[in-house]
C-alpha positions in Angstrom: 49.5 19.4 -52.9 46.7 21.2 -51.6 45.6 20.6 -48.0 41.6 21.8 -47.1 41.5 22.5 -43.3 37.8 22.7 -43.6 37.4 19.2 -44.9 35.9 16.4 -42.0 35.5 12.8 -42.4 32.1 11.3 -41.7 31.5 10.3 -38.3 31.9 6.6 -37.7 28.6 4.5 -37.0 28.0 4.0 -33.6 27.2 0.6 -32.6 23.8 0.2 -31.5 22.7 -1.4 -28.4 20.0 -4.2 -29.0 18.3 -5.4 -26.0 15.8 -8.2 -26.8 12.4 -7.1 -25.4 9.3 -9.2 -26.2 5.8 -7.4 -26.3 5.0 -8.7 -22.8 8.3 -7.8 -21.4 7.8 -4.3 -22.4 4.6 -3.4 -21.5 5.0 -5.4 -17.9 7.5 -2.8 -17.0 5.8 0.1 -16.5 2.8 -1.6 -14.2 5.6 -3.4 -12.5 6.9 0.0 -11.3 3.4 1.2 -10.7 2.6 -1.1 -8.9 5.9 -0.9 -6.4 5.3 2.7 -6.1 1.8 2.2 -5.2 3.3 -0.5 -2.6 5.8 2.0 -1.3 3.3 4.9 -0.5 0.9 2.8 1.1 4.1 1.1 3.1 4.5 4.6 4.2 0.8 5.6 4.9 0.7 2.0 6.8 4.0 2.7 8.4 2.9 5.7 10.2 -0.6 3.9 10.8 1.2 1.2 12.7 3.3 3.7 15.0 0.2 5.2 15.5 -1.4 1.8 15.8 0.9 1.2 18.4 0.8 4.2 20.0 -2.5 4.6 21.5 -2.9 0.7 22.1 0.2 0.8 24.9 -1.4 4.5 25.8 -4.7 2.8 26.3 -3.6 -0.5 27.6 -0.7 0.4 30.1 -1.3 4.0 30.6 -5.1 3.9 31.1 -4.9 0.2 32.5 -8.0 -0.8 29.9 -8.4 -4.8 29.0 -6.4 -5.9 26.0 -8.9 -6.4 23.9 -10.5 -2.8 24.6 -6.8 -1.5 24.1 -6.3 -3.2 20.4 -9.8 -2.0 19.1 -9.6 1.4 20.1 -6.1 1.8 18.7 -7.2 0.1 15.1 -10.0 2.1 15.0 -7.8 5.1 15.5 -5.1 4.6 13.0 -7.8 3.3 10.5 -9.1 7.2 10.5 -5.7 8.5 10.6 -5.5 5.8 7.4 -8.2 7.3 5.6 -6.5 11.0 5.1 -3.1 9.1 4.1 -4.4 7.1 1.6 -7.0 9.6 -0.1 -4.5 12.5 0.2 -1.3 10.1 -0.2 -1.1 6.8 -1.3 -3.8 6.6 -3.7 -4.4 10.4 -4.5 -4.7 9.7 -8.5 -7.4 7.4 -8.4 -11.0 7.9 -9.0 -12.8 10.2 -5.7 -16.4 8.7 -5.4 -16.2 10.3 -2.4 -19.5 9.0 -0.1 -19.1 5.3 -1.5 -15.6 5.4 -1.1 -15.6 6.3 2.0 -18.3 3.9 3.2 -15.8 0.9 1.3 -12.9 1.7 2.8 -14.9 1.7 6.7 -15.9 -1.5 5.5 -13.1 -2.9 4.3 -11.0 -1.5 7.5 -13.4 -2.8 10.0 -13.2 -6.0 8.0 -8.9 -5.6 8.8 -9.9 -4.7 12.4 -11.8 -8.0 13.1 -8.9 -9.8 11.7 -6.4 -7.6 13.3 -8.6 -8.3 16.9 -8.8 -12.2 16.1 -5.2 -12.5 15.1 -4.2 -10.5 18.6 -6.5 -12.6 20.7 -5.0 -15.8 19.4 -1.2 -14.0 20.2 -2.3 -12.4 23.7 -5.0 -15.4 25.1 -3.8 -18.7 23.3 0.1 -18.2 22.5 0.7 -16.8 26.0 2.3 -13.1 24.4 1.1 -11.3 27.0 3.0 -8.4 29.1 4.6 -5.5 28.1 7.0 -6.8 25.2 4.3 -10.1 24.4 1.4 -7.7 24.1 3.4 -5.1 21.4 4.6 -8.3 19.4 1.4 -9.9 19.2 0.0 -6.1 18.3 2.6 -5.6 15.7 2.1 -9.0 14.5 -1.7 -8.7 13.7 -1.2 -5.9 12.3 1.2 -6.7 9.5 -0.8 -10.2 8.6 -4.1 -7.7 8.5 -2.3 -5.1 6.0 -2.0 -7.9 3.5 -5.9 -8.3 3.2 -6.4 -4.1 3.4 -3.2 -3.7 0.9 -5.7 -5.9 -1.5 -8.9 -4.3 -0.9 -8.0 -0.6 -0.4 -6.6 -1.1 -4.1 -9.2 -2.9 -6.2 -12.0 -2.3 -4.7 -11.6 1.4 -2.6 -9.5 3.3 -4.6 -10.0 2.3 -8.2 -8.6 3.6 -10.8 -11.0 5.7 -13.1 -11.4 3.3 -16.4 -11.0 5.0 -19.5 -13.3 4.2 -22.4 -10.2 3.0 -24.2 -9.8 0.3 -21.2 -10.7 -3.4 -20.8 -11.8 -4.4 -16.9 -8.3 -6.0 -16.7 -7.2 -2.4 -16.7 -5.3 -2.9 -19.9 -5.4 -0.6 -22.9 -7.8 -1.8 -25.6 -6.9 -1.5 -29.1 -10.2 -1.1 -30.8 
């Protein structure tokens, strides 16, 4: 009996792994992620508009002894140039630079967010009573985060667009034609 040392036996099959994935289910993915990474840089770009925010209202309101209302404009309109660099530079720095229009959207659109940022405080400071050092920073904090919803909604669809492709439907999904 002759014994061949160089002889191997055929690998056995592996078993594949088959994970049901529909058409929509696959192609959902990817903008989902997108979509939560746009959500975490401009949660970070907001985040360190908000200390800032916050910042220069108590610097302006209990430092310098200015009215509340003067206090809460001056500080939006602060953070919302501080804003600007952060999400052209940051947040949104592969989308489309149309630079003098989108400039003059996003000032819009923020001064839009800083009359509702300056209502929403004047109804926390004046008509709920949160007024004084902890009162005024919780109604501040407060306006601010109901305001990002409206500027997390403009800044994206109508500030910083993405640059459509020719191969692109205005839903922003791929054409196949």
């Amino acid at each position: 009996m002759t014994v061949h040392l160089t002889e191997r036996r055929a690998p056995a099959p592996a078993a594949s792994v088959v994970r049901p994935r529909g058409p929509r289910t696959a192609a959902k993915a990817p903008r989902v992620r997108r979509l939560a990474m746009e959500l975490a840089r401009f949660s970070v770009v907001g985040g360190s508009g908000v200390a800032v925010n916050v910042l220069v209202f108590n610097l302006v309101l209990h430092g310098l002894g200015r009215p509340p209302m003067a206090a809460t404009v001056t500080a939006s309109c602060v953070a919302m140039a501080t804003n600007y660099l952060g999400f052209r530079f940051f947040a949104y720095r592969d989308r489309a630079s149309r630079t003098r229009g989108q400039i003059a959207l996003f000032f819009a659109f923020s001064g839009l967010g800083v009359l509702m940022e300056s209502a929403l405080f004047y109804l926390g400071y004046q008509l709920l009573g949160m007024s004084g050092p902890l009162g005024s920073n919780a109604a501040k904090v407060l306006s601010i985060v109901l305001a990002s919803a409206f500027r997390f909604v403009a800044y994206r669809t109508w500030v910083f667009q993405h640059a459509r492709s020719s191969r692109e439907r205005p839903d922003g999904t791929p054409s196949l034609g």
